[in-house]
C-alpha positions in Angstrom: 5.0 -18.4 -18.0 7.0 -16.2 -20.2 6.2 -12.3 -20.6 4.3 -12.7 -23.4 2.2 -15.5 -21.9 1.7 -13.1 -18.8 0.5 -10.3 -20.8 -2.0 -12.4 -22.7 -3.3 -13.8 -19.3 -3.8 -10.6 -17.8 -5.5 -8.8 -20.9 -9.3 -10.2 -20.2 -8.8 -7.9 -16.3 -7.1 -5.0 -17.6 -9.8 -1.9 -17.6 -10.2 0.3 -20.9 -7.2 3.1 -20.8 -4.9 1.1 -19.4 -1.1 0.8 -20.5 1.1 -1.8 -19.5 3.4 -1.6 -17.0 7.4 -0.4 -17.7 9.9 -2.6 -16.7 10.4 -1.9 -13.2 12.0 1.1 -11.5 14.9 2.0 -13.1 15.2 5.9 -12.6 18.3 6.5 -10.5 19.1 7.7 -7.0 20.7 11.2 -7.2 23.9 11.8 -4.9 22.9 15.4 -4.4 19.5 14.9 -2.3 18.8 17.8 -0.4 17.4 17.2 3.1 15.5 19.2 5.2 15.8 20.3 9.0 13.5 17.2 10.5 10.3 17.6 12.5 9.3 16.2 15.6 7.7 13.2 13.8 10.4 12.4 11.5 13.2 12.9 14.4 11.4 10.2 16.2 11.3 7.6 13.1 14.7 8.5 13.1 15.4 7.8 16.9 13.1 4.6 16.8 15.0 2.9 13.6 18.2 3.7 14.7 17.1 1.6 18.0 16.5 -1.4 16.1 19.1 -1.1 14.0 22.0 -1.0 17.0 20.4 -3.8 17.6 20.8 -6.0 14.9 24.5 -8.4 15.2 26.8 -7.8 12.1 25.1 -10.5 10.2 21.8 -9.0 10.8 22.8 -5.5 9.6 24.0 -7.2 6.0 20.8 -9.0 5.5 18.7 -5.6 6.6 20.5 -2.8 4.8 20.8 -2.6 1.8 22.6 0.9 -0.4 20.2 3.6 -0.6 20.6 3.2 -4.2 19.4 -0.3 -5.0 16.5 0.0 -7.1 15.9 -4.2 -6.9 15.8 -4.5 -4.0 13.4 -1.1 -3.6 11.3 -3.3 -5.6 11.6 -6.2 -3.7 8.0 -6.8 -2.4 4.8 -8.3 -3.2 1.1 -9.9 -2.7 2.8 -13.3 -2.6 3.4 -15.5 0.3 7.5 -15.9 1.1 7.4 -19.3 -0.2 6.5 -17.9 -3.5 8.6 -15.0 -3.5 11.5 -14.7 -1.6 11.6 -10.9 0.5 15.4 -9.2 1.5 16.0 -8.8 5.1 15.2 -10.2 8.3 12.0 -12.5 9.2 10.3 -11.3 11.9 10.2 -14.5 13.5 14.5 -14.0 13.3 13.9 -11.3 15.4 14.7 -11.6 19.1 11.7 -10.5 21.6 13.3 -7.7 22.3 13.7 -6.5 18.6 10.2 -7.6 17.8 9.2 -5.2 20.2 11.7 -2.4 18.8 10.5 -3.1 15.4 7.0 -2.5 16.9 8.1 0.6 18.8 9.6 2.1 15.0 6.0 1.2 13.3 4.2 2.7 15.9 5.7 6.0 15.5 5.5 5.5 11.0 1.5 4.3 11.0 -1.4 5.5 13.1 -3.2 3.0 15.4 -5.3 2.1 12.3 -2.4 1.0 10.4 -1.2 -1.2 13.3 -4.2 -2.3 13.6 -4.4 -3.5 10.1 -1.0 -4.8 10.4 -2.0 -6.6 13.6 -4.9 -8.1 11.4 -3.1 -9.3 8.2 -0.3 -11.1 10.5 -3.4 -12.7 12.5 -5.0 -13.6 9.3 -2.2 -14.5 7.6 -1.5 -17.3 10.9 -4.6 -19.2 10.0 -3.4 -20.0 6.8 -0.7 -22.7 8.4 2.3 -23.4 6.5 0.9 -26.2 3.0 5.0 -25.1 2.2 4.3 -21.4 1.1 5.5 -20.3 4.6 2.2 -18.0 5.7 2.3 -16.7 9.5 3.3 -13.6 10.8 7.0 -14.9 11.1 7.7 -14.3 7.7 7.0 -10.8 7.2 10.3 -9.1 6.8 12.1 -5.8 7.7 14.4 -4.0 5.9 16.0 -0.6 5.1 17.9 1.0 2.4 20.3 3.0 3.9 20.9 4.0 7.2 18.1 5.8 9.2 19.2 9.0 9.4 18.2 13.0 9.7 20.7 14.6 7.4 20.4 11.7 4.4 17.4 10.0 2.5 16.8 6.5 3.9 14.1 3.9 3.1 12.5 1.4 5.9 10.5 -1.5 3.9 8.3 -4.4 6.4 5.5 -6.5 4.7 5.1 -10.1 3.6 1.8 -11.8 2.1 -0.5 -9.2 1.0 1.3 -6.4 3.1 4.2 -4.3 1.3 4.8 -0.9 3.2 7.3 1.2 1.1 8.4 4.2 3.2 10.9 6.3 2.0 12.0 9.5 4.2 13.6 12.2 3.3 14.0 14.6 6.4 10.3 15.7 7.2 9.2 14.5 4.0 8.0 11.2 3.8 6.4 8.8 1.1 4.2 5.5 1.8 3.9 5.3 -1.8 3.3 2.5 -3.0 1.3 0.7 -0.2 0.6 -3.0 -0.8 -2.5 -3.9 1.8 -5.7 -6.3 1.6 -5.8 -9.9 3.4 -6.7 -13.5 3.2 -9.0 -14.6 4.5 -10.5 -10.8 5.3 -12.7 -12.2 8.0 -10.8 -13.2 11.3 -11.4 -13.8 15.2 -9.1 -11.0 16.6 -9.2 -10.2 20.1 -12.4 -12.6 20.6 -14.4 -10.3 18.2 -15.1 -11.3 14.0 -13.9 -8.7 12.2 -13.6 -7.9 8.6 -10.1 -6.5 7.5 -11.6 -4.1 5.3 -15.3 -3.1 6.4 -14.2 0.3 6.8 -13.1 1.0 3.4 -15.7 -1.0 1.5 -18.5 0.5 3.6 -17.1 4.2 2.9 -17.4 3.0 -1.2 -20.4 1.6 -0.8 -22.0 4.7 1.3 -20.5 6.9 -1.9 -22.1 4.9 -4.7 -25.3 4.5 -2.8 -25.1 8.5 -2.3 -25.0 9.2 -6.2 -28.0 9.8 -8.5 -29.3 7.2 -10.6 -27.3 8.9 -13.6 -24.2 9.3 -11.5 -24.4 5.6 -10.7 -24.4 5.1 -14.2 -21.1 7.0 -15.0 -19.4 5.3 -11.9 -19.9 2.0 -12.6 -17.6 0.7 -15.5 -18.6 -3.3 -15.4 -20.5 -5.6 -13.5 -17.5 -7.8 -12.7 -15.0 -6.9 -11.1 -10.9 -6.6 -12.2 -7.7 -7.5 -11.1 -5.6 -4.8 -9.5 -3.5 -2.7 -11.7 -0.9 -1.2 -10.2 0.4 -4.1 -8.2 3.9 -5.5 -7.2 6.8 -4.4 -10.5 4.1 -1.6 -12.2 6.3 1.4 -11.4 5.3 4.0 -14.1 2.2 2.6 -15.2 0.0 4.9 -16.4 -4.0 5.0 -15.6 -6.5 7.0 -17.5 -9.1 8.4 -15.0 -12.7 6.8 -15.7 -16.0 7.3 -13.7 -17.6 10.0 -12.1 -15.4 13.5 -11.6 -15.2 15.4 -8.3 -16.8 18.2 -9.5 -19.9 16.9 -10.8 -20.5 16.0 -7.2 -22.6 17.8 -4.5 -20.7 18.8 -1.5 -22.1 15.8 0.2 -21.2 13.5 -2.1 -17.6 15.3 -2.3 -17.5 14.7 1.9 -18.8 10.7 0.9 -15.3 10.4 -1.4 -13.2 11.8 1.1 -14.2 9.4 3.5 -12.9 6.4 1.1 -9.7 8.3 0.5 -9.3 8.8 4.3 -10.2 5.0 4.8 -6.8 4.5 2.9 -4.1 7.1 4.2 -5.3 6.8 7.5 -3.3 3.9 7.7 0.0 6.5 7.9 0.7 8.4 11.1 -0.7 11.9 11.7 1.5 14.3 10.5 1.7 12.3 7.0 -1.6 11.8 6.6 -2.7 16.1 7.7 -0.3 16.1 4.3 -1.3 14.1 2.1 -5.4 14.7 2.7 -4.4 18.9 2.4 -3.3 17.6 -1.3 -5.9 15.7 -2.1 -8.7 18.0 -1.1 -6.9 20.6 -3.3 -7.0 18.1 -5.9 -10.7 16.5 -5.4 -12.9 18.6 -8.4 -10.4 16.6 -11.0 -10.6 13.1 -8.7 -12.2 10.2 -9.9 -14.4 7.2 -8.7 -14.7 4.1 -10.7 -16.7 0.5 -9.8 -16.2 -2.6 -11.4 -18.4 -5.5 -9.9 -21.9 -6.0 -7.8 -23.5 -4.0 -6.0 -24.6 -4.5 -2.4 -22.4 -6.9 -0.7 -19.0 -5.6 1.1 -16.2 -6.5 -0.7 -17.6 -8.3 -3.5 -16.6 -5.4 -6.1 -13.3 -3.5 -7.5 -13.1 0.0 -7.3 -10.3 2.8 -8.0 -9.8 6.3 -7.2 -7.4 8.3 -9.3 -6.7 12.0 -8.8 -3.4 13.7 -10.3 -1.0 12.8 -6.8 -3.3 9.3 -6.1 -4.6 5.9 -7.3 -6.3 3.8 -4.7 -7.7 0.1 -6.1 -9.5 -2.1 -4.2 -9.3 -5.6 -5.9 -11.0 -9.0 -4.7 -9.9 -11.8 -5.5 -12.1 -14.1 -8.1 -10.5 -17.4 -8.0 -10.9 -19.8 -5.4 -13.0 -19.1 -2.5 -15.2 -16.2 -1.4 -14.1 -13.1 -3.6 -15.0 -11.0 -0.3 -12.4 -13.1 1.9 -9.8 -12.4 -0.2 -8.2 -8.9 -1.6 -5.5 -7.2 -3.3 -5.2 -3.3 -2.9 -2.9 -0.6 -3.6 -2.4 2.8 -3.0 0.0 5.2 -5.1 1.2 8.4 -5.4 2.1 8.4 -9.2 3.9 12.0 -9.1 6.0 10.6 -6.2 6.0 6.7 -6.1 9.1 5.7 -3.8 9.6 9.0 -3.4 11.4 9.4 -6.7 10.5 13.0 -7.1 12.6 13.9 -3.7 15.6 11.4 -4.9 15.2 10.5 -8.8 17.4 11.6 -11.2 15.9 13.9 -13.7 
């Protein structure tokens, strides 16, 4: 389908105030970046990436650095399984046991336990899928970096595959997850003996919001009852989302606490010291913070909703065609004042 074709076809799930996406990333990488003493957290992303990386052979280090500079391949990720779109860098089921375990090592140090564990699930979800020639599994999730991990430079480590893209771009202590590509199919696995849904914790926190509002509140909030495709997926750099739904200050303290606990659903995917950062922002910013719901109401899952504050846009997006919508989910999370952490790096 040409561009125009694509356009057309994705008009009927854009939401009102929306403006279609740029064409890609194309800001450019400054050679002047000024970077910061590290901290204890970012000196140990350092030390753990620099671990797997001495270990990769020669061939392995061309295939999973690429310049600091390259904007495609900063772009290089999607919802998509590999057979559909091809990733840069190295399968994870290239990886030697040793490295696999390295590579683990460098995201436990990145995420918090709940963003390995919703790693752990979308690579265990993504292995019931079998192969049908689209190459699902958690083999095919890749690992990449743009440059070299390192404490007196800006580097970039990138890992996802189907329905995972983490985007992490550090700059000494400073350190982006924007944007963060998460979701599943299916949503609902046997992990660890026990059934667990991917997402309950976030669609529970929206759900416990909406049901805390007033009847009149509900009625602001809730933009449509079906729900729409994500927004600000995979090649939407610079797109450009006017806020709808109910405002953060027209809330009750309670209700305010109720938000939170969606956003926190979210960034509590990144390790500790990022995420003490990015929630002191967003609480400065939650009286001009929006929440919007597209969908039913009622069953987990089932709906779309979107956060959007002046430093974040959070959608959740199920997927309508084929199968259970609640199985089956695209989400996103942005920082559109700092998306790849252009506002550190970007030329002006």
């Amino acid at each position: 389908m040409n561009r125009i074709g694509l356009i057309l076809a994705l008009l009927p799930f854009l939401s009102p105030g929306t403006s279609l996406a740029r064409d890609g990333l194309r800001t450019a990488v400054r050679d002047d970046v000024t970077v910061q003493n590290g901290d204890a957290r970012s000196l140990a992303i350092v030390k753990t990436a620099e671990a797997l990386v001495a270990s990769f052979s020669d061939e392995q280090r061309a295939r999973a650095i690429a310049a600091f500079t390259d904007n495609g391949k900063r772009q290089n990720w999607s919802n998509l399984p590999v057979g559909m779109y091809q990733r840069h860098g190295i399968a994870r089921g290239a990886l030697s046991d040793d490295q696999r375990a390295a590579l683990d090592r460098l995201l436990g140090v990145v995420l918090s336990e709940a963003g390995m564990r919703n790693v752990a699930y979308q690579l265990a979800a993504d292995d019931t899928l079998g192969d049908g020639g689209m190459q699902y599994g958690g083999d095919n999730y890749y690992v990449a970096f743009l440059g070299e991990p390192s404490n007196s430079e800006p580097w970039m480590l990138q890992f996802g595959g189907h329905h995972l893209a983490l985007n992490v771009t550090a700059v000494g202590p400073n350190i982006s997850f924007s944007p963060m590509l998460t979701g599943g199919q299916p949503l609902t696995i046997t992990y660890d003996g026990e059934e667990t849904f991917i997402t309950r914790q976030e669609t529970a926190a929206a759900q416990a919001f909406l049901d805390g509002l007033t009847d009149r509140q509900r009625k602001t909030a809730i933009r449509g009852d079906r729900p729409i495709n994500l927004l600000l997926g995979p090649g939407n750099y610079g797109t450009v989302l006017a806020p709808e739904g109910i405002r953060g200050r027209d809330l009750s303290v309670e209700q305010k606490s109720l938000l939170v606990d969606v956003i926190r659903s979210r960034i509590g995917f990144m390790n500790g010291d990022s995420y003490a950062s990015r929630l002191e922002t967003l609480l400065s910013e939650l009286d001009n913070t929006y929440f919007a719901w597209w969908g039913p109401v009622g069953t987990l899952g089932a709906a779309y909703f979107r956060i959007t504050a002046p430093s974040l846009v959070m959608e959740y997006a199920p997927q309508l065609r084929g199968g259970d919508p609640t199985d089956h989910a695209h989400n996103i999370y942005r920082d559109p004042t700092n998306d790849y952490g252009m506002a550190w790096i970007g030329q002006p």
